[in-house]
C-alpha positions as CSV (number, residue, x, y, z in Angstrom):
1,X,74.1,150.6,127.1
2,X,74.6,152.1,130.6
3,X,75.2,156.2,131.0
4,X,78.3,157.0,132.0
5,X,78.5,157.5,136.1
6,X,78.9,161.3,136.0
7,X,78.9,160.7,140.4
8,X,82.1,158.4,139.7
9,X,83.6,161.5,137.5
10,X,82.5,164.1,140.8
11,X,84.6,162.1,143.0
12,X,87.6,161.6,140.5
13,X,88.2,165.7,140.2
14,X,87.2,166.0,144.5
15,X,90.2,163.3,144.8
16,X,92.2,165.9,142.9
17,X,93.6,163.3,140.3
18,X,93.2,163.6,136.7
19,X,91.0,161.3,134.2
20,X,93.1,158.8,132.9
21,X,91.6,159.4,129.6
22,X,90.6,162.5,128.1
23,X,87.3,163.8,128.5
24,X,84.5,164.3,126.0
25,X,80.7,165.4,126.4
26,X,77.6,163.4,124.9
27,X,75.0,165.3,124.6
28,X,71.2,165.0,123.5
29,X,68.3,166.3,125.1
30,X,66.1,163.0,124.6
31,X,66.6,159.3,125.7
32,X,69.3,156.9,124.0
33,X,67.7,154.0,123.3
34,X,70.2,150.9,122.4
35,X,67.1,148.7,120.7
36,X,66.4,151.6,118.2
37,X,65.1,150.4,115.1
38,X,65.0,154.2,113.4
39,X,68.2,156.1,111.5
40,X,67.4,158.9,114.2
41,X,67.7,156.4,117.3
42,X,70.4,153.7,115.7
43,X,73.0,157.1,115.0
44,X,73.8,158.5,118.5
45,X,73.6,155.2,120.3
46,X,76.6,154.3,117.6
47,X,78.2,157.7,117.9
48,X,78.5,157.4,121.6
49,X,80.0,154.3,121.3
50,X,82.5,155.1,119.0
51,X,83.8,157.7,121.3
52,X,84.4,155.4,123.7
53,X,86.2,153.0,121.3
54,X,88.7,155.7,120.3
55,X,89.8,155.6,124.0
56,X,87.2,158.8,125.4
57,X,85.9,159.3,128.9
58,X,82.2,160.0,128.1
59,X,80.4,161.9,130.0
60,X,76.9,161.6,128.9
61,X,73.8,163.8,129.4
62,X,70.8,162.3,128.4
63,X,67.2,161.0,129.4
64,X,64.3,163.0,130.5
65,X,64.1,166.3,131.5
66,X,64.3,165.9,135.1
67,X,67.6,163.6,134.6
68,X,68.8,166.1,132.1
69,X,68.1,169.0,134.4
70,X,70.5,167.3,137.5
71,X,73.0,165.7,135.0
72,X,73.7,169.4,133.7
73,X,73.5,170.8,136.7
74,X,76.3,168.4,137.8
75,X,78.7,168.8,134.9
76,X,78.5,172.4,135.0
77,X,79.9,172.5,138.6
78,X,82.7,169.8,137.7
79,X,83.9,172.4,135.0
80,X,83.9,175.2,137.1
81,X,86.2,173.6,139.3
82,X,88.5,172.5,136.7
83,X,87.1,169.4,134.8
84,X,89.1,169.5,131.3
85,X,86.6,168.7,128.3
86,X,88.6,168.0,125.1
87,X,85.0,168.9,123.3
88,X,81.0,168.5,123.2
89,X,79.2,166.5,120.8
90,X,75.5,166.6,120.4
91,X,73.0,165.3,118.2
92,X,69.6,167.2,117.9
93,X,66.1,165.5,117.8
94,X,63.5,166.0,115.0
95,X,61.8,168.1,117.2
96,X,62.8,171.1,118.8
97,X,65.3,171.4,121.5
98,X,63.4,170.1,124.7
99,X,60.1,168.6,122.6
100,X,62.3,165.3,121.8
101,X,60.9,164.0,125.2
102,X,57.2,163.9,126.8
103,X,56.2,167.4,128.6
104,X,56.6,167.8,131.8
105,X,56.6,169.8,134.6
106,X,60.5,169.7,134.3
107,X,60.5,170.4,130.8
108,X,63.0,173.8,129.1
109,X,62.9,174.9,125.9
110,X,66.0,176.4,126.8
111,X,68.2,174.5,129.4
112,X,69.9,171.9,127.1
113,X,70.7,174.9,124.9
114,X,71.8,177.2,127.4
115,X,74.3,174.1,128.3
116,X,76.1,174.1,125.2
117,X,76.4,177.9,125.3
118,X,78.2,177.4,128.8
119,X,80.2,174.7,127.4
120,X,81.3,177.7,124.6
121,X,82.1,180.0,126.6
122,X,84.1,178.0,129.1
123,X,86.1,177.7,125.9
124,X,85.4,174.1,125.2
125,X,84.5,173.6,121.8
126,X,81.1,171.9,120.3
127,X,79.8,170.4,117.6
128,X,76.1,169.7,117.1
129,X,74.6,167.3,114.4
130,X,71.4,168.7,113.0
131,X,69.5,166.0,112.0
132,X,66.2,166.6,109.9
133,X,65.4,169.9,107.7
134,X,61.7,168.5,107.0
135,X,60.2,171.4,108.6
136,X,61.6,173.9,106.1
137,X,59.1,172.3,103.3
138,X,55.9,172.9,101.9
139,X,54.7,169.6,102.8
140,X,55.8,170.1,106.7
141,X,52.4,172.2,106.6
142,X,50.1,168.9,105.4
143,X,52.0,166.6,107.9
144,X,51.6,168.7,110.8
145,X,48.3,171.2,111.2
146,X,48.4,174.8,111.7
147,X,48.9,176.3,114.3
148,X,51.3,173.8,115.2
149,X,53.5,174.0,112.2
150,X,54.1,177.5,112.8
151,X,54.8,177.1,116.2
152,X,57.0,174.0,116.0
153,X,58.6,175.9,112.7
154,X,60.0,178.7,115.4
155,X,61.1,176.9,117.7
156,X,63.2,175.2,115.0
157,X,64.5,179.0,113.8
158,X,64.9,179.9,117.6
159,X,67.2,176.9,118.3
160,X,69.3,177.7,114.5
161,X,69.8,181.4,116.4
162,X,71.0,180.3,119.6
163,X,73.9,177.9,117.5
164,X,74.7,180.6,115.5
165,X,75.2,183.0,118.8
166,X,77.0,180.1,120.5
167,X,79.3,179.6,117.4
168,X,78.7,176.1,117.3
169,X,80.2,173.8,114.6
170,X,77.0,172.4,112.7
171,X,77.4,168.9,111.3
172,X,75.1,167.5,108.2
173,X,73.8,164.6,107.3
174,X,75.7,165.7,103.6
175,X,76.9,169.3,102.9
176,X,73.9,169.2,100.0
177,X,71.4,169.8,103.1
178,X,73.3,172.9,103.7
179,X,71.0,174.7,101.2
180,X,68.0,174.3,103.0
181,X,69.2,175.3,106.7
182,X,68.4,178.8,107.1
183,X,70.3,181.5,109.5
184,X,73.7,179.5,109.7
185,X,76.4,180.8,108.2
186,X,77.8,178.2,105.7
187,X,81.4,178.0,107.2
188,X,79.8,176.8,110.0
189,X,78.9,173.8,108.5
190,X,80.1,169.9,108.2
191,X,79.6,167.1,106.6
192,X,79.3,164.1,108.9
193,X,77.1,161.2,107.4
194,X,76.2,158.2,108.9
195,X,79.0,155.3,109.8
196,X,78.9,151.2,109.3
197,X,79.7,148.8,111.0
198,X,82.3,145.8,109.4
199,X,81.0,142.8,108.7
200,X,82.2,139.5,107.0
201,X,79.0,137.9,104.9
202,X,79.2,134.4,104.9
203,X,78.3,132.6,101.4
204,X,74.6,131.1,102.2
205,X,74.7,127.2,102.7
206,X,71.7,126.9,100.6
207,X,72.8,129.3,97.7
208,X,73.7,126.3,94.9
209,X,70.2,125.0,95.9
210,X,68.1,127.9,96.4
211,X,69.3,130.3,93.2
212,X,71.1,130.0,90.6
213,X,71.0,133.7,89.4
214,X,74.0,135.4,88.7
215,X,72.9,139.0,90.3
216,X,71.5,138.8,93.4
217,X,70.1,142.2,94.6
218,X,68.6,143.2,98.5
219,X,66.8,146.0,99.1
220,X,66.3,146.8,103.1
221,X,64.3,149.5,103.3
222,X,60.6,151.2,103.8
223,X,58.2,152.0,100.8
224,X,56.0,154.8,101.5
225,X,56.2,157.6,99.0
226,X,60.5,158.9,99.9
227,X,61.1,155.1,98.8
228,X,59.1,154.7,95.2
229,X,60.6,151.9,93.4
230,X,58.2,151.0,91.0
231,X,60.3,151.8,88.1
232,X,62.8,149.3,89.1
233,X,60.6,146.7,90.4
234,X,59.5,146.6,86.5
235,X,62.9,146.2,85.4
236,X,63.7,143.8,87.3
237,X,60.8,141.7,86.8
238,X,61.2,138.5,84.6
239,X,65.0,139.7,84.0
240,X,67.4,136.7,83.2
241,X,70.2,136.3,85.7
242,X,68.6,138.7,88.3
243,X,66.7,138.2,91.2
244,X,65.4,141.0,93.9
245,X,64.6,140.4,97.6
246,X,62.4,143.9,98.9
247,X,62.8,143.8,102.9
248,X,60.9,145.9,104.6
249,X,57.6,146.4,107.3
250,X,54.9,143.7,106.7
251,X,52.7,146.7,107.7
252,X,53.9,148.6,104.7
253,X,54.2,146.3,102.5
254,X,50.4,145.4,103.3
255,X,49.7,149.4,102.3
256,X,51.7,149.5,99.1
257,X,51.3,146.1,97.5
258,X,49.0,147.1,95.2
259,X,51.0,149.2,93.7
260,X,53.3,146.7,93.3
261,X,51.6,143.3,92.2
262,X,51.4,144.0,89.0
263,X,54.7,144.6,88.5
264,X,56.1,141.5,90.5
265,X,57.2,138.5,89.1
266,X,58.7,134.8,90.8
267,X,62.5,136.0,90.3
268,X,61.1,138.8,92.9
269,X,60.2,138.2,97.0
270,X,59.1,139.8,99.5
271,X,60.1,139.5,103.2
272,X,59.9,140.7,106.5
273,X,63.1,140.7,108.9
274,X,65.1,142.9,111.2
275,X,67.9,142.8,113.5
276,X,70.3,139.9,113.0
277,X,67.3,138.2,110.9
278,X,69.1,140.5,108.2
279,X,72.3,138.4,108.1
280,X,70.9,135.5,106.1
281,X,70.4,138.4,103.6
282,X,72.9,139.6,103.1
283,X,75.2,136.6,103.2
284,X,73.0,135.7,100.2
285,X,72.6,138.8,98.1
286,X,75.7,140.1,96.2
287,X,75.3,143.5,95.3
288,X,72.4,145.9,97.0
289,X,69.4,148.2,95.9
290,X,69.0,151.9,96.4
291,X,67.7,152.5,92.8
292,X,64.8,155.2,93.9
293,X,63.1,157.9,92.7
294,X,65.4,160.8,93.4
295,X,63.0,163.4,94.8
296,X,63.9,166.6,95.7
297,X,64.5,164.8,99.5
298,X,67.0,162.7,98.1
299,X,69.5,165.4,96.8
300,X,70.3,165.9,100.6
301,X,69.2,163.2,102.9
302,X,71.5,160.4,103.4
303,X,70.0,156.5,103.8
304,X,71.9,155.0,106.7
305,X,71.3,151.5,104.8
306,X,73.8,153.0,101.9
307,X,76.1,152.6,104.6
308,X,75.0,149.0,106.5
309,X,75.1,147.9,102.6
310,X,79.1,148.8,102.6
311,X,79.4,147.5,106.3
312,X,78.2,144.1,104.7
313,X,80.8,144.6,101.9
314,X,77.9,144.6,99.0
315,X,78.4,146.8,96.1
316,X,75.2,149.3,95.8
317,X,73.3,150.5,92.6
318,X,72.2,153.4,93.5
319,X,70.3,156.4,91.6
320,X,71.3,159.3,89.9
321,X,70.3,162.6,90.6
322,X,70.7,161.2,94.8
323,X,73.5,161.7,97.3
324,X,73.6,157.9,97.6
325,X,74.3,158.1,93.5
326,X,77.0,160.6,93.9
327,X,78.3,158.8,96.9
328,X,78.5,155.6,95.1
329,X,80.0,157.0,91.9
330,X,82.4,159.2,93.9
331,X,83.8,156.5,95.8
332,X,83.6,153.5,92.7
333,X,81.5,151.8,95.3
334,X,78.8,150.3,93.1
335,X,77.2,151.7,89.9
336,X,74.9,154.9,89.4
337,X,72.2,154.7,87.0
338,X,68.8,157.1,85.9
339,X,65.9,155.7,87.3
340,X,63.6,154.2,84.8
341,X,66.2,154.5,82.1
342,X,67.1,151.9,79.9
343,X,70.8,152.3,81.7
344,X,69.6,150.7,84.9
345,X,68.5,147.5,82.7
346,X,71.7,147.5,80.6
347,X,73.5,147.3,83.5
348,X,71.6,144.8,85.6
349,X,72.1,142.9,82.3
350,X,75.8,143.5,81.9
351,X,76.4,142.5,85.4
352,X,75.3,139.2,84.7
353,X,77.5,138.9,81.7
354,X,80.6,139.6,83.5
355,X,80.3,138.4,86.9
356,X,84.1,139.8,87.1
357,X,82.9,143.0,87.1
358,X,80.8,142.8,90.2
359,X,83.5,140.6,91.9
360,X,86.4,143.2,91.5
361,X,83.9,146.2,93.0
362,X,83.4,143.8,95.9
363,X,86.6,143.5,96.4
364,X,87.1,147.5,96.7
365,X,83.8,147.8,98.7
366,X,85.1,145.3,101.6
367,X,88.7,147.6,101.8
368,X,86.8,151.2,100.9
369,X,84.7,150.2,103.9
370,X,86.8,150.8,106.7
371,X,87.1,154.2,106.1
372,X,83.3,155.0,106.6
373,X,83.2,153.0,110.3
374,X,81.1,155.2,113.1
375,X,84.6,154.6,114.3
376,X,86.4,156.6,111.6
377,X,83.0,159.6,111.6
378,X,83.9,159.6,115.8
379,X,87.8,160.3,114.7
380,X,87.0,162.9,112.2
381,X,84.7,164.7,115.2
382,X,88.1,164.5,117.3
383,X,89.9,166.1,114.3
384,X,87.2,168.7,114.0
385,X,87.2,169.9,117.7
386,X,89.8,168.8,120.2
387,X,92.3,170.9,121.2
């Protein structure tokens, strides 16, 4: 994805005619990268996008300190002389303002911050997506050593203050995560979770040959100690009707398949794919796995493969006690169930009975979908902000 050519937007307000479009800011103070694999690098490389897709000029700052550095530099002067911004839109990093890059001599703490304050009091308005509240647990303190937890844990509260002086709009993964953010005042806050994007599964040529089972579930996902899934694994296991395919890291899978291998059975596999390996998939699955342990994480944080599940049009069982379970029983999108009760099994086993069932939930999933695009979350921005 190329940057947009902010020297092509100098010379449109020096030839003294107007955008043809109306102008929005893209802001993050790291690099976009459009081969991102991660939730945090797939979500503003699809944000961006989307703005451009709703019919916006972007005008984006990004990249390395040094490009950062004469990128603001450069907008700052076009708004000065007049550039009209409809709003700002920025997305933070998991670490501080100005550590999401390498250090260098270049490097602020302060400059993409001091940016958006400019942009607030030039009157445009902003909105900022804060990403990640890790830091404000216990365990932030065995993943990262003292000192460095209290430092990086300051720098965190420092950049909270400066959005709060700014008066910028916060948005949140969920409003849930609003609990946990400290020094923002709660009307500040929005909920913005992650989009889809719309896709048509194709039935799988092979699927008379290769099952015959009536359920068909896909799990895409990692499996460290956010993702336990032992209790459904076991349920699973051996069930009549039912088959599971876990997809995640072979490196992962490597660490944690002792836990697992005494709980697997043949109606269960294990495989290895990414990128458009995944459409095979989900062209064969028919309904899709978030069934985890809901830890205290889970409340808040919001999987962005709840959402690449509905972009598929798969129904999702999902666990209560999570914001993917509330999401899905909210919006009749799939079915909620305890993890570990006998409720997840009774339904797995229901499902098969009445393949009807999962057939007219498909059926709402593949219309329900189109109103969670990263189109629609870039539209609700506009709503939020522009004048």
């Amino acid at each position: 994805m190329a940057e947009c050519d902010l020297r092509r937007d100098t010379l449109y307000i020096e030839g003294g005619d107007l955008p043809e479009k109306p102008v929005m800011i893209f802001h993050v103070a790291y690099r976009l990268n459009p081969e991102a694999k991660s939730a945090s690098g797939i979500r503003p490389v699809k944000m961006r996008r989307a703005f451009e897709e709703i019919g916006y000029r972007v005008i984006e700052i990004s990249g390395r300190h040094p490009e950062r550095r004469e990128q603001i530099k450069r907008v700052r002067e076009q708004i000065e002389r007049g550039l009209h911004v409809d709003f700002v839109y920025s997305e933070s990093a998991t670490a501080p303002t100005g550590l999401g890059e390498p250090v260098t001599p270049a490097t602020s703490l302060s400059r993409d911050i001091r940016f958006l304050q400019f942009c607030r009091r030039s009157g445009i308005p902003v909105g900022l997506f804060y990403r990640d509240i890790y830091w404000n647990f216990p365990i932030y303190s065995q993943l990262v050593r003292w000192p460095l937890s209290a430092i990086l844990r300051t720098l965190h509260r420092r950049d909270l203050r400066a959005y709060r002086r700014a008066g910028i709009d916060i948005y949140l993964p969920s409003m849930e995560m609003s609990k946990w953010v400290p020094i923002i005042d709660r009307a500040r806050f929005r909920e913005l979770p992650p989009g889809c994007e719309v896709r048509d599964t194709a039935p799988s040529e092979s699927d008379g040959e290769a099952s015959t089972a009536a359920l068909r579930l896909l799990y895409v996902g990692g499996l460290n100690d956010n993702y336990r899934m032992h209790q459904s694994v076991r349920a699973i296991a051996g069930r009549p009707g039912v088959e599971l395919t876990i997809c995640t890291r072979e490196a992962e899978w490597k660490q944690r398949e002792p836990e697992y291998r005494e709980l697997m059975a043949p109606n269960i596999r294990v495989v290895h794919r990414s990128g458009d390996e995944l459409h095979e998939l989900y062209d064969e699955a028919n309904a899709c796995l978030l069934a985890v342990e809901p830890i205290v994480y889970w409340t808040f944080a919001v999987p962005v493969k709840l959402f690449e599940y509905l972009g598929n049009g798969k129904p999702v069982i999902a666990s209560s006690g999570s914001y993917s379970g509330r999401f899905v029983r909210d919006q009749s999108v799939g079915w909620t169930v305890g993890y570990g009760d006998d409720e997840f099994g009774e339904t797995l086993d229901r499902l098969v009975a009445r393949p009807e069932e999962l057939e007219a939930v498909t059926e709402w999933v593949r219309e329900v979908r189109h109103r969670h695009t990263w189109v629609a979350r870039a539209q609700q921005v506009v709503t939020d902000l522009a004048r």
